[in-house]
C-alpha positions, 0 to 999 in steps of 0.5 A: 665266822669261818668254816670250821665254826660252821661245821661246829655249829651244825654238828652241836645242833643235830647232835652230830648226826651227820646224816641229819646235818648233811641234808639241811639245804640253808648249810650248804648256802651259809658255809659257802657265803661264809666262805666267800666273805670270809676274806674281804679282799678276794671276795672284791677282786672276785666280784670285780674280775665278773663284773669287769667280765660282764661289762666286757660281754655286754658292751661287745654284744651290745655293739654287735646288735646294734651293727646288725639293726644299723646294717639293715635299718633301712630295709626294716623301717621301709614298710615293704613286703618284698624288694625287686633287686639286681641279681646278686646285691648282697647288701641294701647299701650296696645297690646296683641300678635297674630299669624303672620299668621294672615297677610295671612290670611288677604291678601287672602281676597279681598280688601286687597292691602297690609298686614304688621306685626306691634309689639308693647311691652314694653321692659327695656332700661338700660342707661350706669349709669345703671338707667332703662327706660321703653320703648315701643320696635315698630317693623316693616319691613324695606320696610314695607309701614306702621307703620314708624317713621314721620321723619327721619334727610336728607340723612337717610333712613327707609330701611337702618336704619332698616335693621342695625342687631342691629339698632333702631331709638329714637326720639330725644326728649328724647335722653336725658332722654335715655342717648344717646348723639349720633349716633351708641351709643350701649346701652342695651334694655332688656339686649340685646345689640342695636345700635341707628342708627337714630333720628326722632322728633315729636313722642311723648308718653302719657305714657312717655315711649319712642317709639323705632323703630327697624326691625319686626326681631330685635324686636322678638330678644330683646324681646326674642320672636318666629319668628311668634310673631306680635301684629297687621296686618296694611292693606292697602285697594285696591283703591275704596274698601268700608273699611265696607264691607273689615271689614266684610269679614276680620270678617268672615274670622277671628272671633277671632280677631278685625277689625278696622278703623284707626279712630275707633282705635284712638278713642278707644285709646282716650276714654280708657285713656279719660274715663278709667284712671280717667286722662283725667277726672282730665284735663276737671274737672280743666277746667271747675273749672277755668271757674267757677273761672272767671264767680265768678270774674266777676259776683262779679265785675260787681255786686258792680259796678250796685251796686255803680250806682244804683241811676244813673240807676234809673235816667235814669228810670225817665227820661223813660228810659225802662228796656231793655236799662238798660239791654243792658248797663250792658251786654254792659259792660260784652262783653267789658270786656270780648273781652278785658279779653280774648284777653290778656288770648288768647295772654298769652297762645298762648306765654306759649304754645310756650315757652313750645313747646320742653316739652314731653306733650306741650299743643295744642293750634289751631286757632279754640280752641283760638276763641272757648275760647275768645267765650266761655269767652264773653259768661261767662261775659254775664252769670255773668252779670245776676246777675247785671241785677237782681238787675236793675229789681227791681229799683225804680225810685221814689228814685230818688225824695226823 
């Protein structure tokens, strides 16, 4: 049924009492729907054009969260309240050494409940094929509370696997790109002999370069550093302590070192690789790129379909028809195609997302940046559609007489 039917339609049942007709609110909704159907064809390439858009958007935002959760994954997951640091460390991959002194000094202040030593260094793992990988050797206590893989398969144990002379823990993840098939392999990290003695899943790297796990002891060995060799102290706070007021003592006691919040060092870790490297400006670039595609498509489309009924939309000027019922017809039409647009975008990537779940950086995608785009998308249909209503403005509806 096209448009001027619809117009017919209402002006036959109220009578032509405009006044009548203008403020039934189903009008507006089923002109615009008609509108939209009307021609199959451009309706498709509507629909696709914000899909196409959505998925772009989704897929983009969604690597973006999961290069910000990678960046600071192993801070999030340490289980510290605040992280003694070298002055100046912009990221937790980034480690600079410090004196392990440093974790007396921070039990002797108060506040303090529990100090650990945590290493962190990149070290050489060489496959037996002789191809070198870069990874990032993690080395903390056996009975260390903090600072220890997510998961361990059942019937293992941190205390045990990390008390092995020679033993280190990988993510199972990238077993393969190690070329480990199995437990107790023996392979060489920094031309030093180790023994893979346990597996955990989840602990993914921005950097690419794989997370080993072994003893604070262990470590110092294949890295071929003193005893007294530590990256960061990892502290627990005593119950009810104010983590500020700790900082500032921790501050005061050693002032050559940085004191931070969990959350304030994850934040660094992000904004340094955000910011700093270019990569994350890159993602949010081609985000908003696909998001100026989509708007393109749209406003094009809905543009040629005001055009192709302009003389329609004057009819309904002379039967006093006011502006604003125009208006809400075209942006009628924009939310429409957009709830359906961004359905079918949301349901493509939510499928992509999950066929992707084994790769080493899968993009995010929660409940709430699912909504957040499908708003964003409405919203977008909506801005295109000015474009459209430009051109209502300026109708004559004396046209309609010559």
């Amino acid at each position: 049924m096209s448009l001027g039917k619809e117009i017919g339609l209402a002006t036959r049942q109220f009578g032509g009492r405009s006044g009548v007709a203008w403020t039934r609110p189903s009008l507006t909704l089923l002109i615009a729907w008609r509108n939209l159907v009307h021609d199959r064809v451009r309706f498709a390439v509507t629909l696709v054009g914000i899909a196409f858009s959505t998925i772009l958007v989704g897929i983009q935002l969604g690597m973006l969260l999961n290069f910000l959760h990678t960046t600071s994954t192993v801070v999030d997951h340490a289980g510290a309240d605040l992280w003694v640091a070298a002055h100046g460390v912009p990221s937790v991959d980034l480690a600079t050494p410090i004196d392990g002194r440093r974790r007396f000094q921070s039990l002797a202040v108060e506040g303090v409940a529990v100090a650990e030593p945590y290493l962190l260094h990149f070290g050489f793992w060489k496959r037996a094929d002789g191809i070198r990988q870069i990874v990032i050797l993690i080395g903390v206590e056996p009975g260390a509370e903090m600072g220890l893989p997510l998961t361990l398969p059942a019937g293992q144990s941190f205390r045990e696997a990390l008390s092995s002379p020679d033993g280190i823990i990988i993510d199972r993840l990238y077993a393969e790109k190690l070329g480990v098939t199995g437990l107790n392999q023996l392979v060489e990290i920094n031309d030093r002999r180790a023994r893979v003695v346990g597996f955990t899943d989840g602990i993914r790297t921005f950097t690419q370069s794989p997370y080993v796990f072994t003893s604070l002891r262990n470590a110092r060995s294949l890295l071929g550093r003193t005893d007294n060799l530590i990256t960061y102290v990892l502290i627990r706070l005593s119950p009810g302590q104010d983590p500020a007021t700790v900082i500032e003592r921790l501050s005061a006691r050693m002032p050559d070192v940085d004191v931070m919040t969990s959350r304030e060092f994850a934040a660094n870790s992000q904004k340094y690789w955000l910011l700093t490297t270019g990569a994350g400006i890159s993602i949010i670039c081609s985000s908003l790129l696909a998001l100026f595609v989509g708007v393109v498509i749209v406003a094009q489309t809905l543009y040629a379909s005001t055009m192709d009924r302009l003389p329609e939309y004057a009819v309904i000027r002379a039967m006093g028809g006011p502006r604003w019922y125009l208006y809400k017809i075209v942006i009628e039409q924009a939310v429409i195609g957009g709830l359906i647009g961004s359905v079918v975008g949301i349901g493509a990537v939510a499928v992509l997302v999950y066929l992707g779940r084994n790769m080493s950086s899968p993009p995010l995608f929660p409940a709430w940046l699912a909504v957040g785009i499908g708003a964003v998308t409405v919203l977008m249909c909506v801005g295109a559609s000015l474009v459209s209503i430009s051109k209502i403005t300026s109708i004559d509806p004396v046209k309609v007489f010559r």
